[in-house]
N, C-alpha and C positions, 0 to 999 in steps of 0.2 A: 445705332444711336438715334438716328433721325425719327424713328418710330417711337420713340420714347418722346411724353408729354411733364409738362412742368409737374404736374400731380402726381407724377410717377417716381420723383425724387421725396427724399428725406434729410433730414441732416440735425444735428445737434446742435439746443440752442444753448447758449450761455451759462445756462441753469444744467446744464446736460440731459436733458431731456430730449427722446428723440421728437421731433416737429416732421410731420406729414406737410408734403406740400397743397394734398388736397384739403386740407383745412383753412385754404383759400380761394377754394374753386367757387366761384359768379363773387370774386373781388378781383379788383384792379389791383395788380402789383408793383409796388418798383423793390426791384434785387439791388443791392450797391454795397463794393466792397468798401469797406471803411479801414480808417488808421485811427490813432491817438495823438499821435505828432508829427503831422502831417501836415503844409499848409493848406491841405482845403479841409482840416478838420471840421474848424468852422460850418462847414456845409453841413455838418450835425441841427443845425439851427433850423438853416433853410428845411432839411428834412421833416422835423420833429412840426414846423408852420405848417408844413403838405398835410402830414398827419390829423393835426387838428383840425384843419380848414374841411378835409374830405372824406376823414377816419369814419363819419357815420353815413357817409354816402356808400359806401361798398370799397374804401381806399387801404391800401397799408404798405407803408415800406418796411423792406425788409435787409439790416444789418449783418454783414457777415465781416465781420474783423480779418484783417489780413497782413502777413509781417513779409511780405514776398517781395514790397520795393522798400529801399532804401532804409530797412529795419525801423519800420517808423510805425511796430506795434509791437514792441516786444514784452509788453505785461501778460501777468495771467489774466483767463476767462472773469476772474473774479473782477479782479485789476481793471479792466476793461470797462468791467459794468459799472465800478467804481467810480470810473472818469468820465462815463457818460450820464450815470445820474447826477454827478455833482455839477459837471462841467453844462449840462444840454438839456436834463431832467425828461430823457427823449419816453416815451411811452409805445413806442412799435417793439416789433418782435428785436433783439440782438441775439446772434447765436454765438457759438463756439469759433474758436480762430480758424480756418481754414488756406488751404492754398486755391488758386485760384488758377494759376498756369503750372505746368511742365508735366510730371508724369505723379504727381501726386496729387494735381487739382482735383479738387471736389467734383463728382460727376456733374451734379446740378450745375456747377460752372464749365465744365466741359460742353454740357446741350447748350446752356445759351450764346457761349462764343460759337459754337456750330450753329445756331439758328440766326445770329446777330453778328456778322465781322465786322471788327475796327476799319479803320481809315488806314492802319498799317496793317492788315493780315488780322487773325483771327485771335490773336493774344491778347490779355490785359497788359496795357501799358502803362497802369497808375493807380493807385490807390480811387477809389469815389468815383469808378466808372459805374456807369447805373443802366439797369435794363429795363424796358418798363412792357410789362405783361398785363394782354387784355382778359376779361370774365371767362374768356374758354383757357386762357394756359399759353396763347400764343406771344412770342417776343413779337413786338408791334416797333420799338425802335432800341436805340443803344447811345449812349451818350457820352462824350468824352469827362474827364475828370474837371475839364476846364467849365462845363456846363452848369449854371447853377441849379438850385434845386428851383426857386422863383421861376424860372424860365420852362421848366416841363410843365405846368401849371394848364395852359391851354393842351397838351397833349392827354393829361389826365382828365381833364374836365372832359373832352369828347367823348371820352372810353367811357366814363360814368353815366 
């Protein structure tokens, strides 16, 4: 798995379509599992301001909905898209619901907890943990859920 690079993953977005990860190769990435009711929903906000601010710089975050903690995504895909255009009107990629630990996590979640380990061990421990990937594909750091999106801000701007 270590020989495997972020561009080497795929995965379904929202719309079900499948999404190549090299379709963001020489852009800055942030990966982040999201929820719908969750209290760091809200960090939909901060996200979607990243977006803006850096989306024509070479930036984009990237949504991946997840009902792994505390069922605090249990809509459909649709549902989803639903509650985040009405709620956040976010414009980055959203994909399809995913799991993100145990034996049915998403590969692409599987490389990055192996290239990036938490503070406890290599698991997701929360919904709105975020990775943030530089123009070659490499995770450059990993953030707790508690971290705002406001505060990766200087981390992005350098990679850019």
């Amino acid at each position: 798995m270590s020989q495997q690079q972020f561009y080497d993953f795929s995965a379904p977005s929202n719309r079900h379509d499948n999404i190549s990860m090299a379709t963001y190769r020489d852009t800055v990435v942030l990966v982040v599992n999201t929820a719908s009711d969750c209290g760091f929903t809200p960090q939909y906000q901060g996200l979607e301001k990243l977006q803006q601010r850096y989306g024509d710089q070479g930036f984009t975050v990237l949504a991946f909905p997840c009902n792994q903690f505390g069922n605090q995504e249990s809509g459909s895909d649709e549902e989803i898209r639903q509650f985040c255009d009405l709620n956040f009107n976010i414009s980055f990629p959203l994909f399809a619901k995913v799991e993100v630990n145990g034996r049915g996590a998403h590969p692409l979640f599987q490389w990055l907890k192996s290239q990036k380990g938490g503070l406890l061990g290599d698991g997701i421990k929360w919904n709105f943990t975020k990775f943030l990937i530089d123009r070659q594909g490499r995770v450059v750091k990993r953030y707790a859920p508690t971290v705002k999106p406001e505060q990766i801000r200087k981390d992005i701007e350098a990679l850019l």
